[in-house]
N, CA, C and O of each residue as an XYZ file, in Angstrom:
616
protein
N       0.834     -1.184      0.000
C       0.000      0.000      0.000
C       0.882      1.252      0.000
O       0.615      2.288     -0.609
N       2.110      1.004      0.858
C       2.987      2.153      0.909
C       3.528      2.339     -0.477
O       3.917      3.482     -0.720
N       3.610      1.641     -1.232
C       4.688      1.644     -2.272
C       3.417      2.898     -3.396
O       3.711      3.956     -3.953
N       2.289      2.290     -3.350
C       0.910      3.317     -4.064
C       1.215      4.575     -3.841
O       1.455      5.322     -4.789
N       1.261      5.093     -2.298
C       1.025      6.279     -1.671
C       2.242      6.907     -2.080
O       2.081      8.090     -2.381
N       3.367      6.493     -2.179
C       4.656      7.303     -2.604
C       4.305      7.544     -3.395
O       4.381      8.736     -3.695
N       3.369      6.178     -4.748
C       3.835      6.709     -6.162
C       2.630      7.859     -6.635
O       2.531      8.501     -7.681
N       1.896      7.836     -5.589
C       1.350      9.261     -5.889
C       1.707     10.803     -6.094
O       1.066     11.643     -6.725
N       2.894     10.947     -5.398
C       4.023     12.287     -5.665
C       5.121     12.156     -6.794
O       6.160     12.808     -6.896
N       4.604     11.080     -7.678
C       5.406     11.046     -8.606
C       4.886     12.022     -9.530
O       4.586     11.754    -10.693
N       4.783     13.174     -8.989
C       4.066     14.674    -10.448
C       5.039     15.062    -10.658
O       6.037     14.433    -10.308
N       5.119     16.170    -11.269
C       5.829     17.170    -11.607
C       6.254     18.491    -10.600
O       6.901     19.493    -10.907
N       5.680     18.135     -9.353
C       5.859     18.970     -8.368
C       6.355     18.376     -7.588
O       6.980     19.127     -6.839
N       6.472     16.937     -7.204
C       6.570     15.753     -6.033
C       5.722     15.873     -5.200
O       6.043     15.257     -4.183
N       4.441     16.545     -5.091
C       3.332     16.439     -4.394
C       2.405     16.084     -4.970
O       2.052     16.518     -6.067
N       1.669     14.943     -4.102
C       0.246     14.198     -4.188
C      -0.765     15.075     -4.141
O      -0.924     15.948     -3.287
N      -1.681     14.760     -5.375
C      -2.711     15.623     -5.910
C      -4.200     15.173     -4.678
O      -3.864     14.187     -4.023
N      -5.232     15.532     -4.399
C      -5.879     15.129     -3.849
C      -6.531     13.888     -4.451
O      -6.860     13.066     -3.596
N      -6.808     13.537     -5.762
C      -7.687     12.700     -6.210
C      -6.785     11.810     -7.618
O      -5.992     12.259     -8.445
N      -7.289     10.512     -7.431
C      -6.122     10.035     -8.693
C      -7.316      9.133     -9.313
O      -8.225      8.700     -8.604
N      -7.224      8.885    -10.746
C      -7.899      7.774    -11.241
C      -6.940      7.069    -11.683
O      -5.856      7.572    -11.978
N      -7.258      5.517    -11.817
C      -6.288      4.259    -12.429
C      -6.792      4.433    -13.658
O      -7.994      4.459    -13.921
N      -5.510      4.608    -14.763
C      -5.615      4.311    -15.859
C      -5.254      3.508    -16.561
O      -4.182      3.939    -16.983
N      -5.481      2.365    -17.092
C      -5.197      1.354    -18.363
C      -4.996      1.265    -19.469
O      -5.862      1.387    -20.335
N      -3.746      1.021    -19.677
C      -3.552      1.122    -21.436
C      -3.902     -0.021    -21.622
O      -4.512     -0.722    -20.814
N      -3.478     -0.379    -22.928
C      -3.552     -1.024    -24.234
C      -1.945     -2.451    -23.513
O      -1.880     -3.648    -23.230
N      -1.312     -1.640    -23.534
C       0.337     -2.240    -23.006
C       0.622     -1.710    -21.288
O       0.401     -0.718    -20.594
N       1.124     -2.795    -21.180
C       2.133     -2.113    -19.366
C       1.143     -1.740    -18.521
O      -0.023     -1.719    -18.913
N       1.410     -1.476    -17.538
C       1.253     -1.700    -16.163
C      -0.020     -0.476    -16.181
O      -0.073      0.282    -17.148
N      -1.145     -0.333    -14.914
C      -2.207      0.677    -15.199
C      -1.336      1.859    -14.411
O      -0.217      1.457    -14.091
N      -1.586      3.069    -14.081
C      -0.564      4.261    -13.642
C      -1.834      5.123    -13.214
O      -2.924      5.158    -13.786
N      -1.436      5.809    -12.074
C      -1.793      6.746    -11.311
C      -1.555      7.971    -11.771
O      -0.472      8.555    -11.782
N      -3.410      8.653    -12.458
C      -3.015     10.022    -13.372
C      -4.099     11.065    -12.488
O      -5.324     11.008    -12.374
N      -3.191     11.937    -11.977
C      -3.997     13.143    -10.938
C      -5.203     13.027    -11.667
O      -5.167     13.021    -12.897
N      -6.846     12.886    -10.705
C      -7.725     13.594    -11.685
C      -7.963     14.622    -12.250
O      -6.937     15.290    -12.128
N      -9.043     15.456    -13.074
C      -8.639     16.423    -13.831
C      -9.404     17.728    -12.791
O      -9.259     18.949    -12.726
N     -10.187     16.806    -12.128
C     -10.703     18.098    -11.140
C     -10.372     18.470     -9.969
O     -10.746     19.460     -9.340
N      -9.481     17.450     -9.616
C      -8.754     17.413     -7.939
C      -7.062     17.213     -8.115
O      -6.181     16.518     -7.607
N      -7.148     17.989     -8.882
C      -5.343     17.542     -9.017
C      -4.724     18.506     -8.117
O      -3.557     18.383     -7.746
N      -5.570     19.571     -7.718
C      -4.339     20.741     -6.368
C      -3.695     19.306     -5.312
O      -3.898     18.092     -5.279
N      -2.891     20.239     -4.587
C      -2.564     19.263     -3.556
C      -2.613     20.335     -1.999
O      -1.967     21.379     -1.910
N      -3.522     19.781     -0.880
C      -4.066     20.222      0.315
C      -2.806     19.903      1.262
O      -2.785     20.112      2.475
N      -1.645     19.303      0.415
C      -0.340     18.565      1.457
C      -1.072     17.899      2.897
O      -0.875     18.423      3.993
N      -1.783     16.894      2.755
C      -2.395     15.899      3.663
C      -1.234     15.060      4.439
O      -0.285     14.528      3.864
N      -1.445     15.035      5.695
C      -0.434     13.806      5.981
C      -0.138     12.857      6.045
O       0.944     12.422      6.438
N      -1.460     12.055      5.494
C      -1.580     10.699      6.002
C      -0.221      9.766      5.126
O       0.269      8.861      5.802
N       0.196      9.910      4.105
C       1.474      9.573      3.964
C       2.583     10.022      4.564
O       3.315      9.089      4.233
N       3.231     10.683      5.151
C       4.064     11.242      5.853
C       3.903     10.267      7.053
O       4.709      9.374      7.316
N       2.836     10.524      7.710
C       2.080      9.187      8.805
C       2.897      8.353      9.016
O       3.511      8.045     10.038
N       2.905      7.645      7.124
C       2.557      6.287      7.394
C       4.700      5.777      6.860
O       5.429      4.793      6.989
N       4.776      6.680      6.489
C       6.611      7.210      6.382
C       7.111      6.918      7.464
O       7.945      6.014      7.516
N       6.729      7.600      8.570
C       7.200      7.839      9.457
C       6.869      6.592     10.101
O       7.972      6.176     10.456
N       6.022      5.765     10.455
C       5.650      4.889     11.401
C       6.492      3.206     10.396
O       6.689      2.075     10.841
N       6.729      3.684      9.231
C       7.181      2.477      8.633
C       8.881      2.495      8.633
O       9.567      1.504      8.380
N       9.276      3.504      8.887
C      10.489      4.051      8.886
C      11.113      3.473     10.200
O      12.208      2.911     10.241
N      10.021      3.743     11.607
C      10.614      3.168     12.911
C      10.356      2.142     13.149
O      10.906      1.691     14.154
N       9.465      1.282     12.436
C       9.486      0.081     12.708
C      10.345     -0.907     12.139
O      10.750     -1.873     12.786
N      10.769     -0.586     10.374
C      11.792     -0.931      9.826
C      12.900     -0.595      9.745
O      13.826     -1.402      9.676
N      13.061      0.787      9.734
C      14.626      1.123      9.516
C      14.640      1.386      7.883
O      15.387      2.333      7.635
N      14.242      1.019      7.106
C      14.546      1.209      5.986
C      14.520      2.824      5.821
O      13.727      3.636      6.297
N      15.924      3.063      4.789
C      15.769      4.692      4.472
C      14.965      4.700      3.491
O      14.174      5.586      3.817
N      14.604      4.266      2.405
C      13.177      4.255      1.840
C      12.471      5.932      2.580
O      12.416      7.136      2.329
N      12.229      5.353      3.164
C      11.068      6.139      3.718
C      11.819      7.954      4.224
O      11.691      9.076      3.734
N      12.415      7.519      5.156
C      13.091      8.905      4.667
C      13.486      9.621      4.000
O      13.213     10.813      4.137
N      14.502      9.046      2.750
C      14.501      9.484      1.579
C      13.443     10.018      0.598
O      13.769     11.020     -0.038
N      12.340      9.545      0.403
C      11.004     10.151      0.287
C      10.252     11.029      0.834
O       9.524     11.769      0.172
N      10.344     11.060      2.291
C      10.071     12.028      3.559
C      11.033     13.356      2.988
O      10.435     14.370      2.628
N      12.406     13.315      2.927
C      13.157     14.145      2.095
C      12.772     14.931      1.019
O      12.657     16.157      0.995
N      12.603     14.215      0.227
C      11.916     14.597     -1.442
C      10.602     15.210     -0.956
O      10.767     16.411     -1.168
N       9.574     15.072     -0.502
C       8.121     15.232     -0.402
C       8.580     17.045      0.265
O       8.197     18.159     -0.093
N       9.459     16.627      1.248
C       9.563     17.915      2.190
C      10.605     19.397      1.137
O      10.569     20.619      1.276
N      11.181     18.768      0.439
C      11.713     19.769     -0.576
C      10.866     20.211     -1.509
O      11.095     21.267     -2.098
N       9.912     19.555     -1.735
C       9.020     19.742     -2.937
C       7.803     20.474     -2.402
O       7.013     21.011     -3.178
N       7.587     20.514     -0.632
C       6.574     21.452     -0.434
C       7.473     22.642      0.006
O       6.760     23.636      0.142
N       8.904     22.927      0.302
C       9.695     24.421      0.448
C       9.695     25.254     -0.923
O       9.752     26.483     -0.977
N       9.612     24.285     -2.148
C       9.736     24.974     -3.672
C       8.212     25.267     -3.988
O       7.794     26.354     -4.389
N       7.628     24.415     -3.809
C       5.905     24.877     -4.506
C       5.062     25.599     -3.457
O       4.212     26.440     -3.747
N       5.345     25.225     -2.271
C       4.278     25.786     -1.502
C       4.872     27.271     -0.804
O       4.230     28.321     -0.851
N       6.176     27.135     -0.179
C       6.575     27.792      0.655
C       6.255     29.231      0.197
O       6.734     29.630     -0.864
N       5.630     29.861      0.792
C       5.278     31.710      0.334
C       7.073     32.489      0.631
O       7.887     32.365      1.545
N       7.063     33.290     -0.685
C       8.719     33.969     -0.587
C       8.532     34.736      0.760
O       7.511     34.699      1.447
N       9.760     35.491      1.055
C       9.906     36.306      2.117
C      10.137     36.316      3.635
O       9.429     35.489      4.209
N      10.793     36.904      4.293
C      11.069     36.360      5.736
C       9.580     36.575      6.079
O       8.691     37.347      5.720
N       9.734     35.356      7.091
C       8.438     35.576      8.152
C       7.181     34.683      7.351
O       6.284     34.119      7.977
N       7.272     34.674      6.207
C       6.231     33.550      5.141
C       5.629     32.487      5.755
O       6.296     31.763      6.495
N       4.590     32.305      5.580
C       3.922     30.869      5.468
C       3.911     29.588      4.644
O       4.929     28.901      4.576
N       2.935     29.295      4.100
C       2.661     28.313      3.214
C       1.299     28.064      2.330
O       0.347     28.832      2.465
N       1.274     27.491      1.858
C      -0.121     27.282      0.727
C      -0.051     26.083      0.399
O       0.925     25.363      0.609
N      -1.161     25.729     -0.193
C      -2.032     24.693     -0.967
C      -1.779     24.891     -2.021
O      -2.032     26.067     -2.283
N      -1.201     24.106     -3.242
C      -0.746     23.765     -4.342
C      -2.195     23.964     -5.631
O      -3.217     23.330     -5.368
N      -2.190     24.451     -6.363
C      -3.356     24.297     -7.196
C      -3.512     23.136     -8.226
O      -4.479     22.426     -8.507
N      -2.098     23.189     -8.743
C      -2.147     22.049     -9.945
C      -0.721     21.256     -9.473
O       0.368     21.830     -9.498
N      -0.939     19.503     -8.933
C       0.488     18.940     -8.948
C       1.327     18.711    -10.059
O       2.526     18.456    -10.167
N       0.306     18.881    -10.937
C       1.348     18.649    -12.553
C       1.802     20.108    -13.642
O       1.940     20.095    -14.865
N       1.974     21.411    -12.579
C       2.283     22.188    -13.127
C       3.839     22.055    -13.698
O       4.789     21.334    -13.391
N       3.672     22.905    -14.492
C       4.809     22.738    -15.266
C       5.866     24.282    -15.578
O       6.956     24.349    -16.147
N       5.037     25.370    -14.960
C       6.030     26.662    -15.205
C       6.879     26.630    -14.368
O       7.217     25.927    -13.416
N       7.398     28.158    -15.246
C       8.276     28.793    -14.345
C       8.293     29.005    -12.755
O       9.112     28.617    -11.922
N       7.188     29.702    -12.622
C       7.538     30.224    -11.379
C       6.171     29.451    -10.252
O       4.973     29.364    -10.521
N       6.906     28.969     -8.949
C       5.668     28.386     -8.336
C       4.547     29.221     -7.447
O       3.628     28.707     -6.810
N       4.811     30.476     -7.545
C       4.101     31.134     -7.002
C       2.774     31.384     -8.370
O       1.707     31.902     -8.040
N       2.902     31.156     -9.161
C       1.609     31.107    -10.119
C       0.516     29.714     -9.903
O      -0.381     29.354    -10.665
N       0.881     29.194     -8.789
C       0.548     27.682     -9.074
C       0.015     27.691     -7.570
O      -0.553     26.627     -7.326
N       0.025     28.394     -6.706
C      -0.614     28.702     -5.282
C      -1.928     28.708     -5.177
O      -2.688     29.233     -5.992
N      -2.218     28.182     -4.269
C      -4.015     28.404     -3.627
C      -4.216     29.291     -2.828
O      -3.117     29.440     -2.293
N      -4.874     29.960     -2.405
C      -5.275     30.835     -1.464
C      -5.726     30.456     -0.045
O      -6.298     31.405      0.491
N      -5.648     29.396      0.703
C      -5.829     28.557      1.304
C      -5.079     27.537      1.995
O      -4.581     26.819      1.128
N      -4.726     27.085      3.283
C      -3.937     26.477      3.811
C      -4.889     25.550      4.792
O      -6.064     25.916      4.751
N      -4.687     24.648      5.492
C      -5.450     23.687      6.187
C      -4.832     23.169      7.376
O      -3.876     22.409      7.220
N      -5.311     23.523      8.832
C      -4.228     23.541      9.562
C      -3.966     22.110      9.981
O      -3.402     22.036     11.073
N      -4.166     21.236      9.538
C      -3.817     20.217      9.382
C      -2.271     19.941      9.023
O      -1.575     19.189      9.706
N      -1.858     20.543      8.019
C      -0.740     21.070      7.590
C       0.657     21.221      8.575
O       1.779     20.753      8.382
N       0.295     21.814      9.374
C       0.781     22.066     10.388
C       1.020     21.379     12.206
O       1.927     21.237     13.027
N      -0.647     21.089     12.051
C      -0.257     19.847     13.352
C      -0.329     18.612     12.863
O      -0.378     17.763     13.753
N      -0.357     18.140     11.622
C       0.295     16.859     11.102
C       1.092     16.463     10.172
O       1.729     15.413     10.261
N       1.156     17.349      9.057
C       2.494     16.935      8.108
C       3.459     17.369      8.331
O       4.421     16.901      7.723
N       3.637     18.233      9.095
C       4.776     19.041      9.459
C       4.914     18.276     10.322
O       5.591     17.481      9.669
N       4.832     17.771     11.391
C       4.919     16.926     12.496
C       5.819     15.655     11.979
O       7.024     15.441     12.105
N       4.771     14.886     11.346
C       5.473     13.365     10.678
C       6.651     13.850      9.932
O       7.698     13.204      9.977
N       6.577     14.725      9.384
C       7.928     15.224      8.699
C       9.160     15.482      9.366
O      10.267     15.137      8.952
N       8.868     16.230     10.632
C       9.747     16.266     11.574
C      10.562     15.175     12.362
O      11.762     15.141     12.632
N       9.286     14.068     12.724
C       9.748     12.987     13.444
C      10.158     12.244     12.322
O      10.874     11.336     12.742
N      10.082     12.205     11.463
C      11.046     11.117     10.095
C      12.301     11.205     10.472
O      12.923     10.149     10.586
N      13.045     12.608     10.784
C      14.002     12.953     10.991
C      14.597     13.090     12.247
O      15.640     13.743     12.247
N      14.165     12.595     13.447
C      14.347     12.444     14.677
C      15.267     11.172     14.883
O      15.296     10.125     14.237
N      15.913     11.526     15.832
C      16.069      9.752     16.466
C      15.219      8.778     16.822
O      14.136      9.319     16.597
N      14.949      7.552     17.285
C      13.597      7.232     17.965
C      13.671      7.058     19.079
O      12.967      6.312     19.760
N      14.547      7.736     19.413
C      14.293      8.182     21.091
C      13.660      9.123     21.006
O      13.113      9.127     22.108
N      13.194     10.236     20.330
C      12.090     11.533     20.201
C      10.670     10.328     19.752
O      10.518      9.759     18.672
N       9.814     10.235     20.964
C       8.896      9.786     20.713
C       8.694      8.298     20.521
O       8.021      7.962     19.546
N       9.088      7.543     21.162
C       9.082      6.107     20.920
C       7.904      5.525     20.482
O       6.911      5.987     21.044
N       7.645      4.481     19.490
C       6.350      3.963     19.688
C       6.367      2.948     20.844
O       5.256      2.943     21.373
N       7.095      2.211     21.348
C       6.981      1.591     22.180
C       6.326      2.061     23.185
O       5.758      1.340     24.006
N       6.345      3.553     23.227
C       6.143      4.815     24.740
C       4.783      5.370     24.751
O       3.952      5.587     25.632
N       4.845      5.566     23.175
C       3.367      6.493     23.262
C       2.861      6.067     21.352
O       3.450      5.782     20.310
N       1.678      6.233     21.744
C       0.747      6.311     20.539
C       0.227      7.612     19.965
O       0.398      8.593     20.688
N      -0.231      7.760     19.081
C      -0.323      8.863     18.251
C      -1.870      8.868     17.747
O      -2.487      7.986     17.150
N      -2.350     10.328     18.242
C      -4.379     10.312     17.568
C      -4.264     10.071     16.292
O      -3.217      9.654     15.797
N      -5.353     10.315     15.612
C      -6.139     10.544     14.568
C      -5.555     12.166     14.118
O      -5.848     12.707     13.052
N      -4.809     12.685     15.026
C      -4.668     13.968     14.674
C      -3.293     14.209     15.214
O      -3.037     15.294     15.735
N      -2.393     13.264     15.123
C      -0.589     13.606     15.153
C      -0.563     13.535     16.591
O       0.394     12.878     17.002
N      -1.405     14.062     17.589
C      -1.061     14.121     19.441
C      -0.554     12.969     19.956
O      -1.272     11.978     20.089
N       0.890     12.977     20.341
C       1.361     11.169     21.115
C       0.806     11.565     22.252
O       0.692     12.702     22.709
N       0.444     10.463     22.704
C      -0.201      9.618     23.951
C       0.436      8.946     24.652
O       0.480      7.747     24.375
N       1.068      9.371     25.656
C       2.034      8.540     26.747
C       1.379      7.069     26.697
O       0.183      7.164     26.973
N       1.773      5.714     26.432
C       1.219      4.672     26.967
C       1.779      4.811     28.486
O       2.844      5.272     28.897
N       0.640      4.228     29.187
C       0.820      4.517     30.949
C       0.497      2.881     31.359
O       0.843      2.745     32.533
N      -0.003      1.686     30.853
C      -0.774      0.736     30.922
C       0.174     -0.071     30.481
O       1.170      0.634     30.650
N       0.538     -1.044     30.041
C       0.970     -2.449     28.812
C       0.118     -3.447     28.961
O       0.292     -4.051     30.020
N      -0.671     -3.814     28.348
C      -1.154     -5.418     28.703
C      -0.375     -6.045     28.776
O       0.700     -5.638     28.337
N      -0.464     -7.664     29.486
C       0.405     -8.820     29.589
C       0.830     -9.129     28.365
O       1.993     -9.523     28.274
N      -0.073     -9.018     27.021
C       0.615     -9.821     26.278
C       1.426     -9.173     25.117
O       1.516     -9.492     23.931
N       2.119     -7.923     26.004
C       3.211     -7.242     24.661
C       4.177     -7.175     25.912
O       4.659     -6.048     26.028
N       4.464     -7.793     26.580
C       5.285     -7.718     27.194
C       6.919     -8.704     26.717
O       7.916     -8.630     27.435
């Protein structure tokens, strides 16, 4: 499933569009083509998530290395110029100009912020910042001290 979710930032921006349809040729394999009405990208985290949680359980750089790429590709398309700047929502992942400030949404989702930015961060942590062994993580990025263990993860 992980291997899907990467290959969704395979655009022209390295960010995942909100909506993809499977397409089928004639020859070769079917491919993941942004749809034509949801192709902005809202920079969601649930891949970053799932980066991050596959990253500490395996070790594989895979996942960081991608965590990498994803996180350069929202400082070039999204990042607003200027000290003190914010960020934005991507309009088209398969833009193709010059400049990425033509390619901006007007709109940000703070989601953004208490979760992709988050998983992005901890990709790059030791796993002593946040153990899963220690604590669990909401629906919404917040770790959760485990305080309890049942007998049988012991």
């Amino acid at each position: 499933i992980m291997e899907s979710c990467m290959a969704m930032y395979a655009t022209a921006t390295g960010l995942a569009a909100e909506s993809y349809d499977i397409v089928v040729g004639k020859t070769g394999p079917a491919k993941l083509v942004p749809s034509n009405t949801m192709k902005f990208s809202l920079l969601r985290p649930e891949t970053m998530e799932s980066a991050f949680v596959l990253w500490r359980v395996t070790g594989n750089r895979k996942y960081t290395d991608f965590g990498w790429r994803v996180f350069t590709a929202i400082e070039k398309h999204s990042r607003l110029p200027g000290k003190g700047s914010g960020y934005t929502a991507v309009a088209d992942v398969n833009f193709r100009g010059g400049n990425p400030e033509m390619n901006r949404l007007d709109r940000l989702d703070s989601f953004f912020f208490a979760e992709t930015l988050k998983y992005l961060y901890l990709l790059f942590c030791p796993p002593c910042v946040l153990p899963l062994s220690d604590y669990v993580f909401t629906t919404e990025a917040h770790p959760l001290p485990v305080l309890e263990r049942p007998p049988f993860s012991q």
